[in-house]
N, C-alpha and C positions, 0 to 999 in steps of 0.2 A: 707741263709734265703730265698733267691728269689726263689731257687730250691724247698724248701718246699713249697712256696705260688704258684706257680708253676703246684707242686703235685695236692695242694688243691683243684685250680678251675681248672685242668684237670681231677678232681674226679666231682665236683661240674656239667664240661659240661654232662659228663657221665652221670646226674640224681641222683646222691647221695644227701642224706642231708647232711646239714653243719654238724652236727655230724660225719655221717661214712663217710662222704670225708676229715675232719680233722683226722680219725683215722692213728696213725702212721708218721704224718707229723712233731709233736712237735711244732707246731703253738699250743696257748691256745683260749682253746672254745673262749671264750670272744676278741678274736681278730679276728674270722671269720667273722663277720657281717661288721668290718672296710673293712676288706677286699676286701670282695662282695664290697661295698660301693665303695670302690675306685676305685677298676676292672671296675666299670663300669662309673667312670670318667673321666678313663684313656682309654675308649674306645672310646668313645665322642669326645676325644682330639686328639686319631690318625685319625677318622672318619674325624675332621673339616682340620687337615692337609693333609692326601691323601682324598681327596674326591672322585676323579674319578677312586681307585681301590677299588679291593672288590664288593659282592653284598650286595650293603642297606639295604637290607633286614636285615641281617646276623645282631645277637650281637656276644659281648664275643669273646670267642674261634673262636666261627665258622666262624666269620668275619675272624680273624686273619688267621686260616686255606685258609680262599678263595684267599688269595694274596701273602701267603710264598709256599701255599700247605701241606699239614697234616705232623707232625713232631715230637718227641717227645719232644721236649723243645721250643715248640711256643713262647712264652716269650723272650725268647734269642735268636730265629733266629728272632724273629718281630724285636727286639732293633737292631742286625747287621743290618736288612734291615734300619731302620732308618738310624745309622749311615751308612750306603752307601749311602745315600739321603742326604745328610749334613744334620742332622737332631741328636741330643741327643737323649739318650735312653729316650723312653719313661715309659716303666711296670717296678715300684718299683726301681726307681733311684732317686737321688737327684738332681732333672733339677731345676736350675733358668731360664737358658734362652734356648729353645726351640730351636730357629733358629742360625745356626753361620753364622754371617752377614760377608760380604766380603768391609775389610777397606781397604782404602786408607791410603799411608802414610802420617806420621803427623795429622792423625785423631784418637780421640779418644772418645771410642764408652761407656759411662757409663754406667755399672749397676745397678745404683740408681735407680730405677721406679719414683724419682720423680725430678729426672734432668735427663732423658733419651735423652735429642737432644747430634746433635755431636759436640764436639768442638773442634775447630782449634790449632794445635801447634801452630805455624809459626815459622816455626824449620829453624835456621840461618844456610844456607849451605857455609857462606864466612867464 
């Protein structure tokens, strides 16, 4: 599915309408507009973590072009450059936690959002 969302807004950067850039994708009309919507949340979000690559200027695609260089599966080499940055995929994955934090041992780091501090084993070494 990522491959055809993919397609879409590599048709989308190109100037197509959602229409004829969804032609042939198997995405349904009616989830193009999420789509758009999302792409450009998730562009925001790479934008706030590399801040100092890419030109600012740039949305979309052409952002992501400025910093991998032009490719035909931008989406999937942006997500490798993430994970090469310690960093989860970002376009069209199921990220809870964005950053992987570096523990200590006997530390344990919750995912709760609403107990997130860290709390101590005190793990008996005798």
């Amino acid at each position: 599915m990522v491959y055809h969302k993919q397609e879409y807004l590599i048709n989308r950067n190109n100037g197509l309408s959602r229409g004829r850039a969804n032609k042939n994708t198997g995405i349904e009309k009616a989830h193009t507009f999420n789509i758009d919507k999302s792409f450009i949340k998730l562009i925001l979000t790479a934008k706030a973590l590399f801040p100092n690559l890419g030109d600012p200027k740039l949305n979309g695609l052409d952002w992501i072009y400025s910093i991998i260089g032009f490719t035909d599966t931008p989406l999937l080499d942006f997500n490798n450059f993430c994970l090469s940055n310690h960093l989860n995929c970002i376009f069209f994955s199921r990220y809870n936690i964005i950053l992987f934090k570096k523990t200590k041992t006997g530390t344990i780091i919750s995912h709760n959002n609403g107990s997130s501090q860290k709390f101590n084993n005190n793990i008996d070494s005798s």
